[in-house]
C-alpha positions, 0 to 999 in steps of 0.5 A, spaced: 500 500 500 502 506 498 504 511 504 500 516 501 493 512 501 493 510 508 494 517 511 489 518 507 486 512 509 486 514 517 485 521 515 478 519 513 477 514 519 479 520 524 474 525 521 469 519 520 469 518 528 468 524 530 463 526 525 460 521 528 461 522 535 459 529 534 453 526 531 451 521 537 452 528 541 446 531 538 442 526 538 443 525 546 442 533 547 436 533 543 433 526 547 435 529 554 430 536 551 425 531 549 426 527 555 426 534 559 419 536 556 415 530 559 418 532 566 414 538 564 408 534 562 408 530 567 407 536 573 402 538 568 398 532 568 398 531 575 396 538 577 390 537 571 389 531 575 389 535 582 385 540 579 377 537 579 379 535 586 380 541 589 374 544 584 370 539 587 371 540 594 370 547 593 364 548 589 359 547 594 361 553 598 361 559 593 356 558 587 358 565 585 366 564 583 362 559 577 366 563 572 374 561 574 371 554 575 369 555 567 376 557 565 380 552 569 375 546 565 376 550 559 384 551 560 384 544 562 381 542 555 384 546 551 391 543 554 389 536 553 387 537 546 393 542 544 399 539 538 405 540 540 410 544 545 407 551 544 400 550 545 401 546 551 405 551 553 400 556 551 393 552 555 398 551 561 398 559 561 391 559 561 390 554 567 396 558 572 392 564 570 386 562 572 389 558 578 391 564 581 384 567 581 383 561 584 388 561 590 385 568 591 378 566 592 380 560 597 383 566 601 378 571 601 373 565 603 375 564 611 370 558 612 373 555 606 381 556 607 379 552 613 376 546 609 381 541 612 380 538 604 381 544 601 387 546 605 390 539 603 388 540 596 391 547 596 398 543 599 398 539 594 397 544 588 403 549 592 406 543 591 405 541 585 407 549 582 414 549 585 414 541 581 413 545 575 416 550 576 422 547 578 421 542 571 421 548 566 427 551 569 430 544 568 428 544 561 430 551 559 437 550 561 437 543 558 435 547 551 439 551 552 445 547 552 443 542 546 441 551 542 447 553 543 450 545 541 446 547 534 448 554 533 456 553 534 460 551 530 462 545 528 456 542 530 452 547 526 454 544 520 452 536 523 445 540 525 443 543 519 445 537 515 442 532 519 435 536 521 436 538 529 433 544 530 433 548 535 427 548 541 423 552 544 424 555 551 419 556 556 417 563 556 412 566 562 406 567 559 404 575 557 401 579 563 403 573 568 408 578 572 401 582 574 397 578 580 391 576 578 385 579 581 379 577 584 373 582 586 368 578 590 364 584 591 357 583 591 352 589 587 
């Protein structure tokens, strides 16, 4: 064999392993990405399956507050029947919004905040906010590892050549650094 053919040869092998390891690099981030979202999902589901509970629990005590019970069952279709990571995102804003109009009538109702079902009920919705907060956080900053994978060079040109696009981050949803209010006034 010719002295030339085989460096050749063994440069083709080194750029073809390392093409390939940065190749399995993106597939690993974007899994971790994907993986990450359901962590999201997951808290979501069981706030939607918290949620009934609480409502059910509640219901009886104010008939009045029948307008934010409306709006969580609908933010909780809407987030059932949503495609894709932004419209999941986009319903989820719907339900913290109406959530928190929620939290607001528990604690303007003494007779209800004292409800030892309720109280239970709103632990495990505390607790199941901080989850989710905690999992978008989680997700941002996987995301961004594997964007910024995606957008630097090398790896740029192994991305767009095999189809890795970049992810969407978990952004606060518009009017969400406004607390909600609740007017419990009656006229």
């Amino acid at each position: 064999m010719n002295k030339n053919l085989l460096v050749i040869l063994a440069v083709v092998v080194v750029v073809g392993l390392w093409l390939m390891g940065e190749y399995n690099g993106l597939v690993t981030q974007n899994e971790a990405v994907i993986n990450q979202w359901a962590q999201v999902e997951t808290q979501y589901q069981r706030r939607f399956d918290l949620i009934p509970n609480l409502i059910e629990s509640t219901k009886g005590i104010f008939e009045q507050e029948q307008e934010v019970f409306g709006k969580i069952a609908e933010a909780r279709t809407r987030y059932s029947g949503a495609q894709g990571v932004d419209e999941k995102v986009a319903a989820a804003g719907e339900m913290e919004s109406a959530l928190g109009k929620l939290l607001v009538v528990v604690e303007n109702y003494p007779q209800l905040a004292s409800n030892e079902t309720v109280l239970g009920l709103m632990d495990e919705l505390a607790g199941t906010e901080n989850r989710v907060s905690v999992e978008r956080k989680r997700y941002n900053d996987t995301a961004r590892i594997y964007n910024t994978s995606v957008k630097t060079f090398p790896q740029m040109i192994l991305a767009n050549l095999f189809g890795f696009d970049e992810h969407t981050y978990f952004e606060a949803a518009e009017g969400a650094e406004e607390a909600p209010r609740v007017d419990l006034t009656t006229e």
